[in-house]
C-alpha positions as CSV (number, residue, x, y, z in Angstrom):
1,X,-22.1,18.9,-46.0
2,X,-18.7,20.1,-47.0
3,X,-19.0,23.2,-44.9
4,X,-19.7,20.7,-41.7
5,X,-16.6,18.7,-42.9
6,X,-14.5,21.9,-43.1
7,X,-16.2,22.8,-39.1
8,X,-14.9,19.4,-37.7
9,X,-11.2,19.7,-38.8
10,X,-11.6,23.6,-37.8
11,X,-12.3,22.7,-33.8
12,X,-10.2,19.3,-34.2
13,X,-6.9,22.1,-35.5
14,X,-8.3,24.3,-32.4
15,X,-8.9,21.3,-29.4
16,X,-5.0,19.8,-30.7
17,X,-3.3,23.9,-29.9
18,X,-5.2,23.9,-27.0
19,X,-3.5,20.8,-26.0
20,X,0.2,21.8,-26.7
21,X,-0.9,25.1,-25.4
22,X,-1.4,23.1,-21.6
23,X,1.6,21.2,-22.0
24,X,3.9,23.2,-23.1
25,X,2.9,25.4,-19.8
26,X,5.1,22.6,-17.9
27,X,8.8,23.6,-18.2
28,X,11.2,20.8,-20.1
29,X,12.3,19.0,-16.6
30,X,9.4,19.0,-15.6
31,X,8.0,17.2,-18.6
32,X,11.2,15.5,-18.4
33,X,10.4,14.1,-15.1
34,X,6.9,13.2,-15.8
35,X,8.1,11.0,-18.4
36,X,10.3,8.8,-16.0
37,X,8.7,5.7,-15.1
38,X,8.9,6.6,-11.0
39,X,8.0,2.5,-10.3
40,X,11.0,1.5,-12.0
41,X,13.2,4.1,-11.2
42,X,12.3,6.3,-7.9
43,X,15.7,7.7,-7.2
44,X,15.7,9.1,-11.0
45,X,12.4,10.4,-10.8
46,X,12.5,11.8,-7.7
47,X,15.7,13.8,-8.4
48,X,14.5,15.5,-11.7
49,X,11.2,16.7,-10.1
50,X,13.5,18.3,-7.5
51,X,15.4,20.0,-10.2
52,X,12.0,21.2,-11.6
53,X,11.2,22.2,-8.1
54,X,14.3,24.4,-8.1
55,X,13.7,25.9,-11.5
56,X,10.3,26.8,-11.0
57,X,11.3,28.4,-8.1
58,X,13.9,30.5,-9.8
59,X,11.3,31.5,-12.1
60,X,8.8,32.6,-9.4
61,X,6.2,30.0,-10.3
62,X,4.9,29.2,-6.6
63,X,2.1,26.7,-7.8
64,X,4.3,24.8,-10.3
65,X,7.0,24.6,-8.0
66,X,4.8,22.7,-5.5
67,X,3.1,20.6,-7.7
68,X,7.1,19.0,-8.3
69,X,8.0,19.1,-4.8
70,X,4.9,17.2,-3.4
71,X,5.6,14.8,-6.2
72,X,9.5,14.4,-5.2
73,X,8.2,14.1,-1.7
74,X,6.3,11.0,-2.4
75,X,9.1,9.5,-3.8
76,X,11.0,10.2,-1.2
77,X,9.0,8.1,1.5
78,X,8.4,5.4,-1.3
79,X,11.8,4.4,-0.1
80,X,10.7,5.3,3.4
81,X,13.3,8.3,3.4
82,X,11.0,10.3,5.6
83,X,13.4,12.6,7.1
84,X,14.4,13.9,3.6
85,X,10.7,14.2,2.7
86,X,9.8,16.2,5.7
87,X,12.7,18.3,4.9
88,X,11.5,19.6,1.7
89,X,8.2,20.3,2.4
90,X,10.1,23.0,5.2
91,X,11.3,24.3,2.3
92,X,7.9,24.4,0.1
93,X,6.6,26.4,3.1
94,X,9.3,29.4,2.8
95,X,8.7,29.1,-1.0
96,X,5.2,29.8,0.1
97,X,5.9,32.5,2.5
98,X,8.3,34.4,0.4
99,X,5.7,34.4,-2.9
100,X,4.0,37.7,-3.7
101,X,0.6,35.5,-3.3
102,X,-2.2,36.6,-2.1
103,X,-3.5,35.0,1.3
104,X,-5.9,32.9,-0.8
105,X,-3.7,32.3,-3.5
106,X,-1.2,31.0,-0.5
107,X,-3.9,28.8,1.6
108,X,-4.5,27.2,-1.5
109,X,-0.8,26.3,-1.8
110,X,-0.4,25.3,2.0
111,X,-3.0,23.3,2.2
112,X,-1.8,20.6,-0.7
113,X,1.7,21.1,1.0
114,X,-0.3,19.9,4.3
115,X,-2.2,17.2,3.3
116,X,0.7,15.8,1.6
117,X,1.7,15.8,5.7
118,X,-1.0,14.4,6.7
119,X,-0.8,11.7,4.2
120,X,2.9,10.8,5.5
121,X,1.3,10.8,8.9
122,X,-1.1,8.5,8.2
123,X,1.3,6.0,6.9
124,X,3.6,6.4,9.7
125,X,0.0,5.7,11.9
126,X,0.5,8.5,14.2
127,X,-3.1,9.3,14.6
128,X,-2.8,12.9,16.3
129,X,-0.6,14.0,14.5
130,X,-2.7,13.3,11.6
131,X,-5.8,14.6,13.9
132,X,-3.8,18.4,14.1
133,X,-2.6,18.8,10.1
134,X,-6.5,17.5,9.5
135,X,-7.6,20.9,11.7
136,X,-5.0,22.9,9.6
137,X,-6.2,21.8,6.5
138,X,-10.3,23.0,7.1
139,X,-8.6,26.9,7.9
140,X,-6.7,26.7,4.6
141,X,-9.4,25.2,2.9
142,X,-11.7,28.4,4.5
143,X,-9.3,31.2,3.7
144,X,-8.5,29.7,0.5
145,X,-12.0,30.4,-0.8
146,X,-11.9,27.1,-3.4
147,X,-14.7,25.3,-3.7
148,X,-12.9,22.2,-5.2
149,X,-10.3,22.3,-1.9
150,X,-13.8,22.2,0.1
151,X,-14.5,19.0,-1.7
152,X,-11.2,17.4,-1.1
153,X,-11.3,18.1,2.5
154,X,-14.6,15.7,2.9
155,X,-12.7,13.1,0.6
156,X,-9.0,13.4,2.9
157,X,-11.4,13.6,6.3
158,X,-13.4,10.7,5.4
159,X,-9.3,8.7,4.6
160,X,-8.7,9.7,7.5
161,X,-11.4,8.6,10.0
162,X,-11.6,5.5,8.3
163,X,-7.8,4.2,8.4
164,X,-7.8,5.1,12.2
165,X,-10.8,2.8,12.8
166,X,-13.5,6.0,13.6
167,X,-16.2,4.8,11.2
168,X,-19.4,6.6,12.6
169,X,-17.2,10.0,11.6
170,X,-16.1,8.1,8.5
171,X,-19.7,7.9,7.8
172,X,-21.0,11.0,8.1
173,X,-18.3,12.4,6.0
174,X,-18.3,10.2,3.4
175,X,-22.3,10.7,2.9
176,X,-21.8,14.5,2.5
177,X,-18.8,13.6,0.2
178,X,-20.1,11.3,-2.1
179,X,-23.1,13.0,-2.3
180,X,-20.9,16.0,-3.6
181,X,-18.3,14.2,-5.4
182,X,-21.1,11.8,-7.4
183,X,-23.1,14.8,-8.2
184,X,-19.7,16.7,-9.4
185,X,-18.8,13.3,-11.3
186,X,-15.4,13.0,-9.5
187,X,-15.9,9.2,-9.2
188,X,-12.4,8.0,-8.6
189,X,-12.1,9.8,-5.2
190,X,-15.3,8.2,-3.4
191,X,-14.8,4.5,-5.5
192,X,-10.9,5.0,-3.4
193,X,-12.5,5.9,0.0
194,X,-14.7,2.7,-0.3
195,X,-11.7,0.5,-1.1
196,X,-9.9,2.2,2.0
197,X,-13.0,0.9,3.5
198,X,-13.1,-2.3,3.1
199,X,-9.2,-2.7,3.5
200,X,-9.3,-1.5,7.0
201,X,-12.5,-3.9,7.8
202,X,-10.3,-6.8,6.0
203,X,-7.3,-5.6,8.2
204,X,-8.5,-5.6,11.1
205,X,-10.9,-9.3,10.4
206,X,-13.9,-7.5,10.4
207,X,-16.1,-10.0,8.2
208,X,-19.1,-8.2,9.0
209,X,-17.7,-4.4,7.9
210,X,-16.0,-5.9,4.8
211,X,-19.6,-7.5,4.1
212,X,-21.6,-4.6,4.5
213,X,-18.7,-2.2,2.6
214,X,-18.8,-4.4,0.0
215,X,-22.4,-4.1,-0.6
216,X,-22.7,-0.4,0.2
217,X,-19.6,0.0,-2.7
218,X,-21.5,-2.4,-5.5
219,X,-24.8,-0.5,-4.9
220,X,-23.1,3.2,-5.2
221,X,-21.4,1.6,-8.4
222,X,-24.7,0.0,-10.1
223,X,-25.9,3.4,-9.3
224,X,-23.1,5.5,-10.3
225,X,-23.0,2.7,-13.9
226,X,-26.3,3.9,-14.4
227,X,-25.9,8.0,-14.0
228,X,-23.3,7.3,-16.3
229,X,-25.3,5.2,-19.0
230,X,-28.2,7.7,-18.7
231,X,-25.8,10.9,-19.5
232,X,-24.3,8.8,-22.3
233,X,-28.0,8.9,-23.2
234,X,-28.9,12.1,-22.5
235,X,-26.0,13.4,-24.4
236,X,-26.9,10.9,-27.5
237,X,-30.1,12.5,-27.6
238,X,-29.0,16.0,-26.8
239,X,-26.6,15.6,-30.3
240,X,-29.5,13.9,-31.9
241,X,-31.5,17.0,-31.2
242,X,-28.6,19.5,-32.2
243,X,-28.0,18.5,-35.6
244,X,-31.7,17.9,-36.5
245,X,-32.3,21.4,-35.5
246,X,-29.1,22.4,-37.7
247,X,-30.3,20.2,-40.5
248,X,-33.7,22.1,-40.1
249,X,-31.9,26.0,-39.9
250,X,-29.1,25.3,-42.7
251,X,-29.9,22.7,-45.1
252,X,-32.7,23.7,-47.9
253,X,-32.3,20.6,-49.7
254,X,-34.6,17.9,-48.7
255,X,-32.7,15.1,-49.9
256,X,-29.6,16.3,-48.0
257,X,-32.0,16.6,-44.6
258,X,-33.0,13.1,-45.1
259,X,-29.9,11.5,-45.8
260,X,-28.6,13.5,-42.7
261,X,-31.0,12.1,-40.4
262,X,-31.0,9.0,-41.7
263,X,-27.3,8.5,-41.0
264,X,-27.8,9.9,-37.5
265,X,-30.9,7.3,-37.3
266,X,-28.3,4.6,-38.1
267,X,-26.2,6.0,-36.0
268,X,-28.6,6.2,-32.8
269,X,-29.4,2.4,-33.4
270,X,-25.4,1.2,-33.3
271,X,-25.0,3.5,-30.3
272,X,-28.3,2.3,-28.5
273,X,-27.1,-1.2,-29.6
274,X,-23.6,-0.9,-28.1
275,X,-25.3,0.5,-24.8
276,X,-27.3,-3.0,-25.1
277,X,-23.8,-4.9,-25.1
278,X,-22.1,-3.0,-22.7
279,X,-24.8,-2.8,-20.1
280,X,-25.5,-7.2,-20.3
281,X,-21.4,-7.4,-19.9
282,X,-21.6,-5.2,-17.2
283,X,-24.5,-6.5,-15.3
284,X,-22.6,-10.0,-16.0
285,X,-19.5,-8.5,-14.1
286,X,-21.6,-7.1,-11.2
287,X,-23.0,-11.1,-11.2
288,X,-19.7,-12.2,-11.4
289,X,-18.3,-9.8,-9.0
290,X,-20.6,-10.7,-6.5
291,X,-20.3,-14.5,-6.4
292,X,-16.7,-13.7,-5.9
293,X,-16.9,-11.3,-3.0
294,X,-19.3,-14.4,-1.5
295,X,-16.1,-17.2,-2.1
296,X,-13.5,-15.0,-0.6
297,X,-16.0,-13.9,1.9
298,X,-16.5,-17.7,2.8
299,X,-12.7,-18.1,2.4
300,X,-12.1,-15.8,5.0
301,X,-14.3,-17.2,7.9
302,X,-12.8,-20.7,7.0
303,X,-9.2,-19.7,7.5
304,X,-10.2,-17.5,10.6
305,X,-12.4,-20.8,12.1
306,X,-9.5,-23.2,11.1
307,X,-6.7,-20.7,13.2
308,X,-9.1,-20.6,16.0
309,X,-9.8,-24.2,16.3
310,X,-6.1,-25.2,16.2
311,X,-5.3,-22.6,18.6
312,X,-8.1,-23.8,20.7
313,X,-7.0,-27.4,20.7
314,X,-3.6,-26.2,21.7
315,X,-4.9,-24.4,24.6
316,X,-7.6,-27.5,25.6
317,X,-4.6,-29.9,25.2
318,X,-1.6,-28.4,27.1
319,X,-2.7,-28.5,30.8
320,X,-3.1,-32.3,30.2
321,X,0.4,-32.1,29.0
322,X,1.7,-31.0,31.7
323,X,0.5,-33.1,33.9
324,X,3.2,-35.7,32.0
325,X,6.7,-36.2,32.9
326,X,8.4,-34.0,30.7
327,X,11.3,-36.0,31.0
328,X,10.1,-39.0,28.4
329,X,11.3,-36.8,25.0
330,X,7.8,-37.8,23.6
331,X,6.3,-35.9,26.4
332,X,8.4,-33.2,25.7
333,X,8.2,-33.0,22.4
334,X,4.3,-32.7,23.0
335,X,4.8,-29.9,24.9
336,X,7.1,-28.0,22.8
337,X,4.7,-28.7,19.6
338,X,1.9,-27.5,21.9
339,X,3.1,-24.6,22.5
340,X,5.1,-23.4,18.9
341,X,1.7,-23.7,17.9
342,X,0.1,-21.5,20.6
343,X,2.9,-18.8,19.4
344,X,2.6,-19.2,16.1
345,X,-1.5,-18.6,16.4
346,X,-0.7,-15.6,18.4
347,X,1.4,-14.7,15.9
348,X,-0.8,-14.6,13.1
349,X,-3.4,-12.5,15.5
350,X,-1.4,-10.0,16.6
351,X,-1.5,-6.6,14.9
352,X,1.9,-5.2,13.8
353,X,1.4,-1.8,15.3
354,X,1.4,-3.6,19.2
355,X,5.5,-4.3,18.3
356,X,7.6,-1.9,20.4
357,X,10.7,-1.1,19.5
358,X,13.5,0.2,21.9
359,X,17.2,1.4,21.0
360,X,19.9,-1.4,21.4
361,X,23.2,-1.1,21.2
362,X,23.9,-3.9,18.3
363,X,27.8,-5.1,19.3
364,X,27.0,-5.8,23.1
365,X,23.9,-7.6,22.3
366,X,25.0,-10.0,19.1
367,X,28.2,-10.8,21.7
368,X,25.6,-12.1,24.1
369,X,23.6,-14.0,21.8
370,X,26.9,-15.8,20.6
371,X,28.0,-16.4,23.8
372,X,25.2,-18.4,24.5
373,X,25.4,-21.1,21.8
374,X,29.4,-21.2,22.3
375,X,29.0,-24.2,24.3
376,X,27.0,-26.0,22.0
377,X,29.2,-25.9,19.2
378,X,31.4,-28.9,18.0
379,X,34.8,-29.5,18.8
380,X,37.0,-26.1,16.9
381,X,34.1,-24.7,15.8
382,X,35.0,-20.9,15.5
383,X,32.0,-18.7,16.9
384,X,32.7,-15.3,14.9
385,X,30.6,-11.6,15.8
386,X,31.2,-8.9,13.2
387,X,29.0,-5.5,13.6
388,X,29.8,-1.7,14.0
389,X,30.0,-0.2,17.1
390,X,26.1,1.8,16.7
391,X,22.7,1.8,18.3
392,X,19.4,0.7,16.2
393,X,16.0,0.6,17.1
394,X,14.9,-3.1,17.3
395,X,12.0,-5.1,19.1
396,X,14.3,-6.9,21.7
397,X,11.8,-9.9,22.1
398,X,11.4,-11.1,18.3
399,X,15.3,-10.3,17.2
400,X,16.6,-12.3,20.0
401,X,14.3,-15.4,19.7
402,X,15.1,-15.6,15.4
403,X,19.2,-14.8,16.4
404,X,19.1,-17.5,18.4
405,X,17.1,-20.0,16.8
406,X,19.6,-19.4,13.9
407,X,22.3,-19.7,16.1
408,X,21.4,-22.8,17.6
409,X,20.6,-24.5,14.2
410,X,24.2,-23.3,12.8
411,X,25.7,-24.8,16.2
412,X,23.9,-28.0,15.5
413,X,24.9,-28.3,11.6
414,X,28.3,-27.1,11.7
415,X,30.6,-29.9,11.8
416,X,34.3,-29.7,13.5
417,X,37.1,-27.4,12.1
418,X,34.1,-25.0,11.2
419,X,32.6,-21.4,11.6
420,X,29.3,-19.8,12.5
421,X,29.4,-16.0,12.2
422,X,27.1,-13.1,13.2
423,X,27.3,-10.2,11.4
424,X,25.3,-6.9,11.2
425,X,24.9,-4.7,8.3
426,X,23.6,-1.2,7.7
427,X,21.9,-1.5,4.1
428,X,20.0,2.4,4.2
429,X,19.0,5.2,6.0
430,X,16.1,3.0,7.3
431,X,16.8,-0.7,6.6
432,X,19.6,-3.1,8.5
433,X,20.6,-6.4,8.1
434,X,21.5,-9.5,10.7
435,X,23.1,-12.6,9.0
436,X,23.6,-16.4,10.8
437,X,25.3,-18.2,8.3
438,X,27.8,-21.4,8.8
439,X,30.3,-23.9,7.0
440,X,28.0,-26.4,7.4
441,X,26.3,-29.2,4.0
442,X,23.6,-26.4,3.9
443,X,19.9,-26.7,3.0
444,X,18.9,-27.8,-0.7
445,X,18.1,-25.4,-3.3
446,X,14.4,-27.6,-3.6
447,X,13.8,-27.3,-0.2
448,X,14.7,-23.9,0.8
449,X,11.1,-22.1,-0.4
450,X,9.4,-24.8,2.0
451,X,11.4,-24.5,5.5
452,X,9.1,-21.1,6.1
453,X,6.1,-22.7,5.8
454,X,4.5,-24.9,8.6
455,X,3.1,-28.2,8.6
456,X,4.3,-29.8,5.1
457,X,4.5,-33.2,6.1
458,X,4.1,-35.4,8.9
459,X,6.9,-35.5,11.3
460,X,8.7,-37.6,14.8
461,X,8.3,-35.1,16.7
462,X,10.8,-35.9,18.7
463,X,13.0,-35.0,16.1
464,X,11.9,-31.5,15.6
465,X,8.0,-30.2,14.7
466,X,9.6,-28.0,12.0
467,X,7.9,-24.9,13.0
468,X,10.7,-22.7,14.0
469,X,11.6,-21.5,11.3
470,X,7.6,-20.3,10.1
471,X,7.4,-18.8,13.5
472,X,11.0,-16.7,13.4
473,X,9.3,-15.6,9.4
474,X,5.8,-14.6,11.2
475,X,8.1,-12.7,13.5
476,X,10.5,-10.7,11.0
477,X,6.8,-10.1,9.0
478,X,5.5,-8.4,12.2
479,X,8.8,-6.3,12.3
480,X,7.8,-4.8,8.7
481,X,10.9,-7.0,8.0
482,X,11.6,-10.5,6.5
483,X,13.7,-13.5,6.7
484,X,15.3,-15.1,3.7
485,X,18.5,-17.8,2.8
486,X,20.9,-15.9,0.8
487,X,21.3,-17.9,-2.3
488,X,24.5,-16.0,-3.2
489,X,26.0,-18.0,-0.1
490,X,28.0,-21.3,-1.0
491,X,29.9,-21.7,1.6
492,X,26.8,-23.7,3.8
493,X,23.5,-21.6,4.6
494,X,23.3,-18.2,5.3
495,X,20.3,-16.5,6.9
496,X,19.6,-13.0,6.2
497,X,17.0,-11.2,8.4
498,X,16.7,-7.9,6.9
499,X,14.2,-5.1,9.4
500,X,13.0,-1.6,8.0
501,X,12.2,1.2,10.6
């Protein structure tokens, strides 16, 4: 017994150098900048695994060097700086081609340099440019000669075909994949490729592909919950087996033999015994798991009936509508609710990657927008434009409609003697800012969270349905933007609608 004792803390002393051994192969930034917490501070993070980078490189470690610059290169697009993050992968790839690897050794290197790409590319949803680094990354993965790089490719192809919406390739991919990937044990990558899955079906309002993704994903994980419960078994047994056959070739004493195995008896029945409790609370969270995905399922089709039947009544309604004389204002205001609900529908519907964008040159078109609302301002109410003289790329449609909506509120709440400004602000390399604010009583600090959201309370409709506001929000949304009251601004209310390109 004391010489098993003594065998324990042997490989415990061996399995802790081992340990140190692996980590202190990192250098001291790179630890460094592992150690950052890169949620709460990204610029800090980003710029020590850039120094790593650099070191490494001094040092001639190709595969360590990339390892830091892939890592300061997601960073860098975190804060959707993708020119800077392009930029330094260039500069991986003359690492690369300068190292004394050999062509394998440099495949293998290229091709996580590449699918880092590709990954950028998929975000940015440029499909064929995602479709050529995809054909780039099968040679490397050929020439490199790696049989774990083979296995990644399925897992990247199979991300791939499913964000851009080719699910028969996604398919037959992800079968040979998880196939692979299960029977290698690399569970995280297929359990992320079915949650990519079912966010694309719940993207795009596919009940029916969430549904069936959903029950595709709980069966691979029952199954995949019970491969692992049987190795824990397997492995149980296999030790059980072990140290009887130990017990039988070293121990002569009896007594000792017995006490041995009775020990590991006792410990077979608490292990066996904690399998019992862990597999009820799992099959309880499968249960439970289940009856959820069916509410939120139900949830779903509710909210996707309810938008359909109030856009249909919208639709039904308005050609009657018109058939009234606009000129009574409860016609009119008919009309006008009508139809802010028709947009606001559409709205909700459309996909955010059918917004085109075009260059506008910012100080010509704010002066227009303020031109138009100069006449409906009150007596000495200054009308003030501030922005640079620059170009930014903006969807035309949406800016203009929430400018002057903003506007035309300000003009209205503004009272004599006072001021309603314009102003546009560069905040980053890829963010900007307009602001509408005036000198007017401003909106309450209890009602400001509620002026975004439509249909709060019943209304005269003649005196406004309260929706423009939600439909200038749904609008900035669709821009990968938002629209906010600064609550910095005492003066009256200020409007900030911020847009990130």
């Amino acid at each position: 017994m004391k010489r098993k004792i003594v065998f324990l803390l042997l490989n415990l002393f061996i399995c802790c150098n081992l340990a140190n051994a692996q980590e202190s192969n990192k250098s001291e930034l790179h630890q460094r900048a592992e150690s950052i917490d890169s949620k709460k501070n990204v610029g800090s993070a980003r710029s020590m695994y850039i120094h790593a980078f650099n070191d490494y490189v001094n040092k001639g470690q190709v595969a360590q060097a990339v390892e830091c610059a892939i890592k300061a290169t997601g960073l860098y697009y975190k804060d959707n700086f993708w020119k800077e993050a392009f930029d330094l992968l260039r500069r991986v790839d003359q690492v690369i081609l300068s190292s004394p690897l050999n062509e394998a050794g440099r495949a293998a290197q290229f091709y996580q340099v590449n699918k880092e790409r590709l990954q950028m590319y998929i975000k940015l949803r440029k499909p064929e440019s995602a479709k050529n680094l995809l054909a780039m990354l099968e040679t490397l993965s050929v020439r490199s000669g790696d049989e774990s790089i083979k296995n990644d490719l399925l897992y990247t192809k199979a991300i791939y075909y499913y964000t851009f919406g080719m699910n028969a390739k996604g398919n037959e991919v992800f079968k040979e994949m998880a196939s692979k990937l299960t029977a290698l044990k690399e569970y995280d990558k297929v359990d992320e490729v079915y949650q990519t899955l079912i966010a694309n079906g719940r993207k795009s309002n596919n009940a029916s592909m969430v549904a069936q993704s959903y029950s595709s994903y709980i069966a691979w994980k029952d199954s995949v919950n019970a491969k692992k419960a049987a190795d824990e078994v397997g492995a149980l047994k296999q030790q059980i087996a072990d140290n009887e056959a130990s017990i039988a070739e070293k121990d002569s004493s009896l007594s000792t033999r017995r006490y041995v195995i009775v020990g590991l008896s006792i410990l077979a029945v608490a292990l066996a015994a904690a399998l019992a409790v862990g597999a009820f609370i799992l099959l309880r969270f499968i249960l439970l798991t289940r009856k959820q995905k069916k509410t939120i399922q139900l949830a779903n089709e509710s909210n996707a009936l309810k938008a359909k039947f109030i856009s249909n009544i919208s639709g039904q309604l308005a050609p009657t509508f018109k058939k009234l004389d606009n000129r009574i204002p409860e016609v009119k205001a008919l009309l006008d609710f009508s139809d802010h609900i028709q947009t606001l529908s559409d709205l909700e519907n459309k996909p955010a990657e059918d917004i085109e964008y075009q260059e506008i040159k910012i100080q010509q078109f704010c002066e227009e927008l303020a031109d138009q609302i100069k006449n409906k301002v009150k007596k000495g109410v200054n009308v003030t434009v501030t922005t640079p003289k620059m170009s930014a790329s903006i969807n035309r449609e949406y800016v203009s409609h929430i400018l002057l909506h903003l506007l035309n509120n300000a003009a209205q709440y503004t009272p004599e003697g006072g001021t309603v400004a314009l102003e546009f602000k560069k905040r980053g390399p890829h963010s900007h800012q307009f602001m509408v604010s005036d000198t007017g009583e401003g909106i309450p600090e209890e009602k400001r969270e509620d002026v975004f959201k439509p249909f709060l309370e019943i209304r005269d409709l003649t005196e406004g349905d309260g929706l423009g506001l939600p439909i200038c929000k749904q609008m900035a949304l669709k821009m990968n933007g938002d629209l906010e009251i600064d609550s910095q601004y005492t003066k009256g209310t200020r409007f900030v609608l911020e847009l990130k390109n």
